[in-house]
C-alpha positions as CSV (number, residue, x, y, z in Angstrom):
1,X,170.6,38.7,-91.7
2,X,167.6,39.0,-93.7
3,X,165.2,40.0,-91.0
4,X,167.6,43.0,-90.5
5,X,167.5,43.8,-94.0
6,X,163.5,44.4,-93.4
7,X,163.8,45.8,-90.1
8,X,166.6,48.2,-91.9
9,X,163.5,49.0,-94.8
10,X,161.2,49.4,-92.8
11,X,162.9,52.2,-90.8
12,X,164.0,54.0,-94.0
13,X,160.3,54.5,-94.8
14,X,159.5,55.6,-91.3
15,X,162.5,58.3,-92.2
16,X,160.7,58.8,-95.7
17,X,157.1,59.5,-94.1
18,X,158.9,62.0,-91.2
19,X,160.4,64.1,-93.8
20,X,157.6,64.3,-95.9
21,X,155.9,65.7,-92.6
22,X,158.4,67.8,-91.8
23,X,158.8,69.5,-95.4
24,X,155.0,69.9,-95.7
25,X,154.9,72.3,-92.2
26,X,158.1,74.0,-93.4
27,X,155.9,75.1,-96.8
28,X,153.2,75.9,-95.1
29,X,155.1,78.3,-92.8
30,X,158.2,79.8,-95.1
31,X,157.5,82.9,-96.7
32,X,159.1,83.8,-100.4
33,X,158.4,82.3,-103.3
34,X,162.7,81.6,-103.6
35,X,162.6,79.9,-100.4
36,X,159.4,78.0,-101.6
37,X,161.1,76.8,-104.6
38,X,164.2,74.9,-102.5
39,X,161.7,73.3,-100.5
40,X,160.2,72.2,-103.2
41,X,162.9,70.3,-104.8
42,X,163.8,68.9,-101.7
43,X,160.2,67.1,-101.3
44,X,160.6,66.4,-105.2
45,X,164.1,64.1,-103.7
46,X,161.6,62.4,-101.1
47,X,159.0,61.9,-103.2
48,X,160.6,59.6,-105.8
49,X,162.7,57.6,-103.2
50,X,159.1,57.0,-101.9
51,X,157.8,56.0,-105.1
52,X,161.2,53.7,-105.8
53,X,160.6,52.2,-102.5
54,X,156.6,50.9,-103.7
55,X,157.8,50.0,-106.6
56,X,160.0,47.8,-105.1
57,X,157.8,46.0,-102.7
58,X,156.3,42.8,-103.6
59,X,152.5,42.2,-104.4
60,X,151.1,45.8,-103.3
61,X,147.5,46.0,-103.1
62,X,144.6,48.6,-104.5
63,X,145.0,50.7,-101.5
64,X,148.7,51.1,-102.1
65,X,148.6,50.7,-106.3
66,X,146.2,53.8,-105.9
67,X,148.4,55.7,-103.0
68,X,151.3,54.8,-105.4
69,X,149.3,57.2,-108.1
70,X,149.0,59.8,-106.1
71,X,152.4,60.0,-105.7
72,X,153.8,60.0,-109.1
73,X,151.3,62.4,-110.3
74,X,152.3,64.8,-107.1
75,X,156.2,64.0,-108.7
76,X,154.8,65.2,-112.0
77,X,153.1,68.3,-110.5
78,X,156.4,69.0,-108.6
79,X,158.6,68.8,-111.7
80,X,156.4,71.2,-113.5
81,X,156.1,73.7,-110.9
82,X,160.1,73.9,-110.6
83,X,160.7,73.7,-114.4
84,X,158.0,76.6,-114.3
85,X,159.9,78.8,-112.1
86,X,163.2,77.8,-113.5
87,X,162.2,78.7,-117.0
88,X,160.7,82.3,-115.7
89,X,164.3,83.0,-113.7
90,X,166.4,82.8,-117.1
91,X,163.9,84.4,-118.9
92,X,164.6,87.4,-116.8
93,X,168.4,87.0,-116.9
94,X,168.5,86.5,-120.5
95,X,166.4,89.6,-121.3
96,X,168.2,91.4,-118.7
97,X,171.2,91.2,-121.3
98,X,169.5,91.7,-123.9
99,X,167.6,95.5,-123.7
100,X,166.4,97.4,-120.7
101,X,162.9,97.3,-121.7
102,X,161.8,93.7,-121.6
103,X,163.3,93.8,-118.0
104,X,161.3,96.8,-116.9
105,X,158.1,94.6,-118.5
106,X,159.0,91.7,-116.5
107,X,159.0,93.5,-113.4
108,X,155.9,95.2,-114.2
109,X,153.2,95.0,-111.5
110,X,150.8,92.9,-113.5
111,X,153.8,90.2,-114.5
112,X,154.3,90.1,-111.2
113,X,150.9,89.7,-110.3
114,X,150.7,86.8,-112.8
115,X,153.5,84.8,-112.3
116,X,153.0,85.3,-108.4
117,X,149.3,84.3,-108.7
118,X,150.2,81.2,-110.4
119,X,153.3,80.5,-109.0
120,X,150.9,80.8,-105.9
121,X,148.2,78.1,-107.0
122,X,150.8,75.4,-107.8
123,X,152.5,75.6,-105.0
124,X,149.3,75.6,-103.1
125,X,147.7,72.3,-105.3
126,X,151.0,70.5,-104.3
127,X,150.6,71.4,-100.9
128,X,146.7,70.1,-100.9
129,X,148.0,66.7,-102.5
130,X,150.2,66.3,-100.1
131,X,148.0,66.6,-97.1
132,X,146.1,64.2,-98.6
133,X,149.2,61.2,-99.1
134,X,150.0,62.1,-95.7
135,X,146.6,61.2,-94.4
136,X,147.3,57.4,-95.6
137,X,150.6,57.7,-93.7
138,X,149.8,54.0,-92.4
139,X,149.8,52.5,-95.6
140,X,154.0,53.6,-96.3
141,X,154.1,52.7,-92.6
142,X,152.8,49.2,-93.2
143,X,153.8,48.2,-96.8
144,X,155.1,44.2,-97.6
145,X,158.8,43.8,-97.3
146,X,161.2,42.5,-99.3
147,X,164.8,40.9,-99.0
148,X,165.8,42.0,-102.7
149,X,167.2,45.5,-102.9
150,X,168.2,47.5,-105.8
151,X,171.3,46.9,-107.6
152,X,174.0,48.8,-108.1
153,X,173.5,50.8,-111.1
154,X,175.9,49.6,-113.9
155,X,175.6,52.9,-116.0
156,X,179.6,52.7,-117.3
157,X,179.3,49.3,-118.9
158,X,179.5,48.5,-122.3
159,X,176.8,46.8,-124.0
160,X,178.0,42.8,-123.6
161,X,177.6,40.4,-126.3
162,X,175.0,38.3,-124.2
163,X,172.3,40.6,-125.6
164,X,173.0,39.1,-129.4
165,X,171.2,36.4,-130.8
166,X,171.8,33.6,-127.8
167,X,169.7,30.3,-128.8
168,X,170.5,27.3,-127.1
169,X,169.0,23.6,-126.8
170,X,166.7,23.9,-129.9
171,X,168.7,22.1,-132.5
172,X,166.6,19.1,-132.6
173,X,163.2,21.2,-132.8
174,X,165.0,23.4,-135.8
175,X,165.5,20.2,-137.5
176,X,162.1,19.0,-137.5
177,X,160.5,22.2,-138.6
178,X,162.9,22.2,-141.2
179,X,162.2,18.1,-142.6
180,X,158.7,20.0,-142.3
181,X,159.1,22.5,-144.6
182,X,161.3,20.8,-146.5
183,X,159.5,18.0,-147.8
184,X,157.0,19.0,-151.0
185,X,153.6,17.1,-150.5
186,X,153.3,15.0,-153.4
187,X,149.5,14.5,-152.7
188,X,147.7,16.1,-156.2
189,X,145.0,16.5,-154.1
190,X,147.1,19.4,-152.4
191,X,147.6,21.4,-155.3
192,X,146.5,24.6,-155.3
193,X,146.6,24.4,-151.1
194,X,149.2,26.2,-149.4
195,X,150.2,24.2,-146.3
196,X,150.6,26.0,-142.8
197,X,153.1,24.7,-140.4
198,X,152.3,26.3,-136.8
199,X,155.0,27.0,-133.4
200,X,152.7,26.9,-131.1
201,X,153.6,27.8,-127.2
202,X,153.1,30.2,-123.8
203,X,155.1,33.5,-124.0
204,X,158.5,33.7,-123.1
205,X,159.5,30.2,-124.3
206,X,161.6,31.3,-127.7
207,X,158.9,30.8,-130.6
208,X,160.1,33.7,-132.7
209,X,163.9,32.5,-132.0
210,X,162.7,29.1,-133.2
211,X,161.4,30.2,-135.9
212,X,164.4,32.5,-137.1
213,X,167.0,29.5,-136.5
214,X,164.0,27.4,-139.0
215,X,164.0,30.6,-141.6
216,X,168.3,31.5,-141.4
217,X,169.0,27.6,-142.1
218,X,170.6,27.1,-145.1
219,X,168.6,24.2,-146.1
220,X,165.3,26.2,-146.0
221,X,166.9,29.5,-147.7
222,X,168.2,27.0,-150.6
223,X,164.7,25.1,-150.7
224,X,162.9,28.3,-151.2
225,X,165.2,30.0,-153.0
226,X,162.6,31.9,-155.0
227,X,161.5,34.2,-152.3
228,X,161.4,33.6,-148.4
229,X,159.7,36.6,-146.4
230,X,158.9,37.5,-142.7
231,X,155.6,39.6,-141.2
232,X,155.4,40.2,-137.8
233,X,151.4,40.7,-137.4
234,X,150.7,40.9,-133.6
235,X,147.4,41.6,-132.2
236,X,145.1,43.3,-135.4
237,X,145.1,41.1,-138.5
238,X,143.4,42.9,-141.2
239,X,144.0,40.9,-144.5
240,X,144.2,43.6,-146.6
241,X,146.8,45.0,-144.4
242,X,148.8,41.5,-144.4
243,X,148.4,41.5,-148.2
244,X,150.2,44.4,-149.1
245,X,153.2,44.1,-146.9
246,X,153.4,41.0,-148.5
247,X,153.3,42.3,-151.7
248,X,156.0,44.5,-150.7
249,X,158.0,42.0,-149.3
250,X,158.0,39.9,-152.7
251,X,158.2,42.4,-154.9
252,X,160.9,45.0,-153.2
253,X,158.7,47.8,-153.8
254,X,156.3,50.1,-151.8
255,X,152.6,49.5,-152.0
256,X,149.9,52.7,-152.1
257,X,146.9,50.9,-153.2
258,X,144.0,50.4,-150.6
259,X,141.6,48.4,-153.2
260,X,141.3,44.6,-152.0
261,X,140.7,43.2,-155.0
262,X,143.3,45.3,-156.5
263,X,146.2,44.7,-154.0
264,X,144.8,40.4,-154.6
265,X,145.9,40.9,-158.3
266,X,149.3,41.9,-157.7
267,X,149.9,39.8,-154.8
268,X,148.8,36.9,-157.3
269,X,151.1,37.8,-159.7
270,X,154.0,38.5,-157.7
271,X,153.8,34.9,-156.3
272,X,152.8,33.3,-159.1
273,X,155.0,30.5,-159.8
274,X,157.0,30.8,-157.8
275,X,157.8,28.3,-154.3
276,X,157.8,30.7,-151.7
277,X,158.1,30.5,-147.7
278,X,156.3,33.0,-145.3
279,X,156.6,33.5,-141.8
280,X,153.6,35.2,-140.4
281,X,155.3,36.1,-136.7
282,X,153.2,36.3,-133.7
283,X,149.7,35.8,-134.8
284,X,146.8,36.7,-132.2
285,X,143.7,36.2,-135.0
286,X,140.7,33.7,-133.8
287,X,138.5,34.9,-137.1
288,X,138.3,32.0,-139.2
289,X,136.7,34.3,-142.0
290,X,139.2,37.0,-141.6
291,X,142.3,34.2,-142.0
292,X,140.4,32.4,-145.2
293,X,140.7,36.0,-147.0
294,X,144.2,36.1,-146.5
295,X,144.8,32.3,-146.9
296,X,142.9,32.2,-150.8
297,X,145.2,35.3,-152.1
298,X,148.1,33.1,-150.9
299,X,147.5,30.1,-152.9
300,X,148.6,31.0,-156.0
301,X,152.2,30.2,-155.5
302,X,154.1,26.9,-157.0
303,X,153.4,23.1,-154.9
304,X,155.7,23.4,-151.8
305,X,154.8,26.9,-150.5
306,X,154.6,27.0,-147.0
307,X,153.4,29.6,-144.4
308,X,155.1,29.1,-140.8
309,X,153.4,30.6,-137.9
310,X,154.4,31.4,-134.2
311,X,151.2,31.7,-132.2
312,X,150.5,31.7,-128.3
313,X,147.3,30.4,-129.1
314,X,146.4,26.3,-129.7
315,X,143.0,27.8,-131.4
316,X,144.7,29.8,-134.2
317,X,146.6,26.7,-135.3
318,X,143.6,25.0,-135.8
319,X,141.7,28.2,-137.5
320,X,145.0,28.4,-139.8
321,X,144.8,24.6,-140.4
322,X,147.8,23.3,-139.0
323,X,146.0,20.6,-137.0
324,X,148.7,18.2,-138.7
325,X,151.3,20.4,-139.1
326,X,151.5,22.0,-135.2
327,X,154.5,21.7,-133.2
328,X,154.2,22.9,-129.6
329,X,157.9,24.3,-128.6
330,X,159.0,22.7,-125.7
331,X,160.4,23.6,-122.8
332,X,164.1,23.8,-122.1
333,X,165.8,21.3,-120.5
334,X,167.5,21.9,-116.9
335,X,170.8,21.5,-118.4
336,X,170.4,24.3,-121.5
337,X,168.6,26.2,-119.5
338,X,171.2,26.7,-116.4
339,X,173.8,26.5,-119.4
340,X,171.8,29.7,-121.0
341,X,171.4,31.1,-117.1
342,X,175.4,31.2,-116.5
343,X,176.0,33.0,-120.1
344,X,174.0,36.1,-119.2
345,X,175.4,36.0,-115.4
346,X,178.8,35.9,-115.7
347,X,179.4,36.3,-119.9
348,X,183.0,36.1,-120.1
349,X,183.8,36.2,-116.9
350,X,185.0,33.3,-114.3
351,X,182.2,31.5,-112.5
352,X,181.5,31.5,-109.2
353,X,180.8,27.6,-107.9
354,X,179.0,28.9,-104.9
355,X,176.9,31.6,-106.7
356,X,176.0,28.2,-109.7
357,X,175.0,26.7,-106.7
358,X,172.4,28.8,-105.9
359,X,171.4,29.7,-109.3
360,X,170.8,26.3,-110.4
361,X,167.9,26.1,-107.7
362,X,166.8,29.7,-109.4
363,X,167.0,28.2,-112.7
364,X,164.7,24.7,-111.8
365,X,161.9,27.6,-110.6
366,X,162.6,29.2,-114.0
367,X,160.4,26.5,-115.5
368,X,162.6,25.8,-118.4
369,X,161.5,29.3,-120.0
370,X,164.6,30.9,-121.4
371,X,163.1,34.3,-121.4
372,X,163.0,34.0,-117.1
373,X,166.7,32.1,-117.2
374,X,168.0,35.0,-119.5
375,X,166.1,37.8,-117.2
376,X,167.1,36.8,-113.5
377,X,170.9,35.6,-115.4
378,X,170.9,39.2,-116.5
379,X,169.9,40.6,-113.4
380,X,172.0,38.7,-111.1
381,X,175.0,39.9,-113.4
382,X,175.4,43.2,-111.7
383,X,176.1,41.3,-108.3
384,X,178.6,38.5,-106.8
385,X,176.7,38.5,-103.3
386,X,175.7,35.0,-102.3
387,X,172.5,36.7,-99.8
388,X,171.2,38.9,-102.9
389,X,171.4,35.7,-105.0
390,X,169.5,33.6,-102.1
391,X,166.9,36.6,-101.4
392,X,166.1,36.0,-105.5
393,X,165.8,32.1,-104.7
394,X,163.4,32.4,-101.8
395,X,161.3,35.6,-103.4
396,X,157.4,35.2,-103.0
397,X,157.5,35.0,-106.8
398,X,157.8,32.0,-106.8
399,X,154.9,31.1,-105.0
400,X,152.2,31.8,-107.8
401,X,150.7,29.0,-109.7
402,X,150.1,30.0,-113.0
403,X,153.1,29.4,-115.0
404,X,153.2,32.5,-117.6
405,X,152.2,35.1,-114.4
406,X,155.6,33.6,-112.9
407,X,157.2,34.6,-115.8
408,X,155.6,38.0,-115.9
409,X,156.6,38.3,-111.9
410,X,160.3,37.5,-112.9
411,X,160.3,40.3,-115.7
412,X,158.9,42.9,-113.1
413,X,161.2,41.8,-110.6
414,X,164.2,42.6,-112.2
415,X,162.4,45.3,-113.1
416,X,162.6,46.3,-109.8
417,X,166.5,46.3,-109.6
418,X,166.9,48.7,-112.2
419,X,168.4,52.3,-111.6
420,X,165.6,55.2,-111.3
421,X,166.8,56.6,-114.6
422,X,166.7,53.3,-116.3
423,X,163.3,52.5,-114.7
424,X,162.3,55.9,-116.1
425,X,163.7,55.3,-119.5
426,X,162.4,51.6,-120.1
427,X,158.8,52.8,-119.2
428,X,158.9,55.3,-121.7
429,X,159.3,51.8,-124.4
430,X,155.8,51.6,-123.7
431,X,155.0,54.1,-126.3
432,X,156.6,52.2,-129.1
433,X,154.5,50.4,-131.2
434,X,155.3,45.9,-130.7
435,X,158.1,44.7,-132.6
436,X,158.8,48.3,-134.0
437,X,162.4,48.6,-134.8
438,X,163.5,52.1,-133.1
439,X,166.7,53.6,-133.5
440,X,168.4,54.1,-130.6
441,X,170.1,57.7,-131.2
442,X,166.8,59.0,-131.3
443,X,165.0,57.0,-128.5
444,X,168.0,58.5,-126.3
445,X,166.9,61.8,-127.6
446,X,163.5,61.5,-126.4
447,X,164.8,60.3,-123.3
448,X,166.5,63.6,-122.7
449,X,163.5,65.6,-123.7
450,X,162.0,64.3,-121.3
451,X,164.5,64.7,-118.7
452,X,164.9,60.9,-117.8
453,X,168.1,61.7,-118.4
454,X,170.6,64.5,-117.6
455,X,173.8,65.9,-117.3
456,X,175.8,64.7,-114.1
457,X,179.3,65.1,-113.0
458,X,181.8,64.6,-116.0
459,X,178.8,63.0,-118.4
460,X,176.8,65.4,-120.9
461,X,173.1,63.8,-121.4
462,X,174.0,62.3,-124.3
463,X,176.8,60.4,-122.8
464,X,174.5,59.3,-119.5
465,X,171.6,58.5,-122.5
466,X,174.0,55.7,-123.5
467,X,174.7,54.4,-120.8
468,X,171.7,53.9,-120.0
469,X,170.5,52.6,-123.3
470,X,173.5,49.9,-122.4
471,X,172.3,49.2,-119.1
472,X,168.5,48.3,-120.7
473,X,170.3,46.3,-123.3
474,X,173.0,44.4,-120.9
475,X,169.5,43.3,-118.6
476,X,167.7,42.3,-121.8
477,X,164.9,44.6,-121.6
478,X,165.9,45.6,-124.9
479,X,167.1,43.4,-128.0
480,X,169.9,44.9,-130.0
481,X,170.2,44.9,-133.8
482,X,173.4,44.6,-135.8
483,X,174.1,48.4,-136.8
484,X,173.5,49.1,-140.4
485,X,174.7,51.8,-142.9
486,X,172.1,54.2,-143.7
487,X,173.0,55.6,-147.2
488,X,170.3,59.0,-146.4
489,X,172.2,59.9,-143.3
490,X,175.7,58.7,-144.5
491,X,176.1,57.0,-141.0
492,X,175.5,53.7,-139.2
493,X,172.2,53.0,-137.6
494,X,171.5,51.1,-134.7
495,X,168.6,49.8,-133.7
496,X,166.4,48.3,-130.9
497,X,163.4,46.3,-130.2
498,X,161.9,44.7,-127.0
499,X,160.1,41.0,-126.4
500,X,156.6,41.2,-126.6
501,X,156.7,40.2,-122.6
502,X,159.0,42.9,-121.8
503,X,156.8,45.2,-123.9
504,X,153.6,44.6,-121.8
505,X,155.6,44.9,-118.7
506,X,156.7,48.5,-119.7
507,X,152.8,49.1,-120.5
508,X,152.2,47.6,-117.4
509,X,154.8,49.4,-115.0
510,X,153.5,53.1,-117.2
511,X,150.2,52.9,-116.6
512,X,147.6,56.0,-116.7
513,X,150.7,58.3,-117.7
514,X,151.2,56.5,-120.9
515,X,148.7,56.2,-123.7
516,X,149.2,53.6,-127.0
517,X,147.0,53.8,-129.8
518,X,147.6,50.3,-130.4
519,X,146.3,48.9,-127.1
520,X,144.4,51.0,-125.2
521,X,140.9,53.3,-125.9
522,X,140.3,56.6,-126.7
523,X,138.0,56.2,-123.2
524,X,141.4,56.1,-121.3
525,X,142.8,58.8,-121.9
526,X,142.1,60.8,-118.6
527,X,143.7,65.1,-118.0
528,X,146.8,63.0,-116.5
529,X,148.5,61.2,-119.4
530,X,151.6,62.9,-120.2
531,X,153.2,60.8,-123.0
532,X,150.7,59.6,-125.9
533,X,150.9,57.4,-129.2
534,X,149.1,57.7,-132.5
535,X,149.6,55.3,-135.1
536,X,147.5,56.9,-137.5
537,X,147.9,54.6,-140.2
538,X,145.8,52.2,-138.2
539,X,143.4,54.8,-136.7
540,X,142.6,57.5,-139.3
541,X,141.5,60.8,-137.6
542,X,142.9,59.7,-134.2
543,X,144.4,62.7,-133.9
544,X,141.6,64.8,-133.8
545,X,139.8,62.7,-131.6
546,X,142.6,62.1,-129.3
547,X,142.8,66.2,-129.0
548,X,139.3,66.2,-128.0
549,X,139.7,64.8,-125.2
550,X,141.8,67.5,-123.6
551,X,145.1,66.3,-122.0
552,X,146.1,69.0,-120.0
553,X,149.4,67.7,-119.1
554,X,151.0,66.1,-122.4
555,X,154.9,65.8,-122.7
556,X,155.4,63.9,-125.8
557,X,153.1,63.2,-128.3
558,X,154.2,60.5,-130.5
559,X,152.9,60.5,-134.6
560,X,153.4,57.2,-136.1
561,X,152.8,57.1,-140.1
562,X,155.9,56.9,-141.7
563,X,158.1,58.2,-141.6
564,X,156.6,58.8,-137.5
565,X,156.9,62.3,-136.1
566,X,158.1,62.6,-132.6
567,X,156.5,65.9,-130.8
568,X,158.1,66.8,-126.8
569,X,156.5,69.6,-125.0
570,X,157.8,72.2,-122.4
571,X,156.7,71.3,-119.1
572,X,156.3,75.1,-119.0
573,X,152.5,75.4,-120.0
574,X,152.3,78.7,-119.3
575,X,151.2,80.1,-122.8
């Protein structure tokens, strides 16, 4: 069965590669720029099957990673060619309704000239790339199979429950971060030390859940009743920075001072006295200089303040001084984690015996890492087929040693399964700065911008947007917040946010299209990025220096200070 679903594959791109042969003779031979046009869109159809196909295969090499380029910058070139045209047509019916004049313009010989001249040059660039893909024919000919198809898309379903906050197994670890942060050191030689309790562990394995069962438990909120507060750092950790969101944090107000000293002061005096609890969530810093700034304006609190961190990183604990004080998170049992497997697979629903079967082999794979339980359990949802669920059990994933690329592997592989539109819409994540909360009515907004997302059938864009949005949020690529009331909008808010694996997946899976201030260098950006970020806050005069450089082709151009300005371009360049 499963070598016909290769032979099967492998035939589809020999179908793929014929057509792409025979569409590129047909254009070189049809007259008419009309006739052009349709041939056009039809090699646009080809093109991205092609390009869901790669994506799809397992472990592609440089030769195929770079053909794979090719491709989707040829899809870009495509779209903007058509869109061109497109946007030219109804310019010439709308004017034609409007006053003779503009019409006798448009039809003037040098219009004509121009939009045939560049009409012309498009079509003929696509043409020339095309050539070129078709003279590496034998790499689509001879890609890596795989057994794991594409699921069905589930665009109609609601948003299930799974997605909220799921935490299983770590009641005994809660508790002995808790007894940890509970118990004041009487030691006078302590006083005036704040002590640091580290989570310490790989990606994937649940410190920031830990660490929010630790900070919601009643015990700790009425222990530190005075003030408890929560900073998400991530990669930069600029004292000064940390400082004054912590300052805002205790003191409920917003913070427009840049003086170090200054910002100390009031930070000193907004903790003083009293027995506080911060979090400082996902912490990346190896400077021990740069922590002992931050750590001496946070001493000045009453005995019993505590600072919890999360951290990948075994080094930072001991930088942070938390040699005592360091609990590695362990890894879930077999038990929790096939129990936390079967609640994203089947929810509500009646379990299948057979399918537990299999998935408790998928599960002992898994490594106990409820991130890859949750993943392949949300995955596997969209499907009741005991071979799909078999071809996920004996995938070459498995095969690599190293325990957080695994992990990785299983993100990208389900991945993999998702719909072209939600594959689309994910990567576009990329652009959002880590743990940024984004609201989701106006990430589905830019969605449609862009055209990741359409009209079809009886749906409007909007209405596919969301279903989509669900899709993403049902899989666990994104994490769902409880909906608020925004009193400046008089409406409810919801809001999203994605782990920090499934965020470098999405940077992964969008790379050299996508450009993030907060991870990648001004060197990077290269004529073909289409969707860029600025968080200027961080990088003062970005902008400027970001515009220098010159992308030809830019779709979106995202302005984070806030309140962050969101910028989509026509795909019609023409002015």
């Amino acid at each position: 069965m499963e070598g016909a679903l290769v032979a099967a594959a492998a035939r589809l791109m020999f179908d793929k590669v014929t057509a792409l042969l025979q569409v590129d003779e047909k254009l070189k031979t049809i007259t008419g720029t009309k006739r052009k046009m349709e041939k056009l869109k039809e090699l646009s159809t080809i093109i991205d099957m092609v390009i869901q196909d790669i994506e799809y295969r397992p472990f592609i090499h440089d030769a195929v990673k770079d053909l794979l380029k090719k491709l989707k910058y040829l899809a870009y070139d495509l779209e903007d060619v058509v869109d061109y045209y497109d946007t030219k047509v109804l310019q010439k019916k709308q004017r034609s309704k409007t006053s003779l004049r503009p019409v006798r313009d448009f039809f003037s010989f040098d219009n004509q000239v121009v939009f045939k001249s560049r009409v012309g040059g498009m079509i003929k660039a696509i043409t020339e790339s095309l050539d070129s893909i078709l003279l590496q024919k034998s790499i689509l000919l001879n890609l890596p199979q795989s057994s794991i198809r594409m699921s069905e898309p589930s665009l109609c379903r609601e948003t299930h429950s799974c997605n909220s906050f799921v935490v299983i197994g770590r009641e005994p670890e809660k508790n002995k971060i808790v007894d940890m942060l509970t118990k004041d050191d009487d030691d006078e030689s302590n006083h005036g030390i704040v002590k640091v309790i580290a989570i310490v562990g790989m990606g994937g394995l649940g410190k920031t859940t830990l660490a929010q069962l630790v900070y919601n438990d009643a015990r700790v909120q009425d222990h530190f009743s005075s003030l408890t507060m929560w900073k998400v750092v991530g990669a930069e950790f600029n004292p000064t920075k940390i400082m004054k969101s912590v300052l805002e944090l205790a003191t409920g107000a917003s913070v427009n001072i840049s003086e170090i000293d200054l910002v100390k002061q009031k930070l000193e005096k907004a903790l003083s006295r009293k027995k506080f609890l911060l979090v400082l969530d996902d912490v990346w810093n190896e400077d021990e200089l740069q922590w002992g700034v931050l750590k001496a304006a946070l001493t000045c609190g009453a005995r019993g303040s505590k600072i919890l961190v999360t951290t990948r990183s075994q080094q930072v604990s001991l930088i942070m001084g938390s040699s005592n004080t360091t609990h590695p998170i362990q890894q879930l049992s077999r038990d929790d984690c096939l129990s936390l497997f079967q609640q994203f697979a089947f929810g509500d629903q009646a379990v299948d015996q057979n399918l537990m079967k299999i998935g408790a082999k998928i599960v002992e794979k898994c490594g106990g890492v409820p991130l890859a339980a949750i993943s392949l359990g949300s995955m596997l949802r969209s499907t009741r087929e005991e071979t799909y669920w078999s071809s996920v059990l004996n995938s070459e994933i498995w095969r690599l040693g190293n325990q957080e690329d695994k992990v990785l592997a299983v993100l990208k592989l389900s991945y993999d399964t998702l719909h072209p539109w939600s594959k689309k819409c994910f990567s576009f994540a990329s652009l959002i700065p880590k743990n940024y909360r984004m609201a989701k009515d106006l990430l589905i907004k830019l969605w449609i911008a862009n055209g990741f997302v359409r009209s079809e059938g009886n749906f409007d864009a909007e209405t596919n947007g969301n279903h989509v949005f669900n899709d993403l949020v049902m899989r666990s690529f994104l994490i769902l917040f409880t909906p608020y009331y925004d009193y400046y909008s008089d409406s409810h808010v919801t809001e999203c946010t994605m782990h920090d694996l499934m965020h470098d997946l999405a940077r992964s899976v969008s790379a050299d299209v996508y450009w993030n201030s907060d991870e990648d260098s001004v060197e990077d950006i290269g004529k073909r990025i289409y969707h860029l970020q600025i968080y200027e806050r961080k990088f003062p005069n970005m902008t400027r220096v970001v515009l220098d450089k010159k992308p030809l082709h830019l779709r979106t151009f995202m302005y984070f200070t806030p309140p962050p300005i969101y910028i989509t371009f026509e795909k019609d360049q023409s002015a």
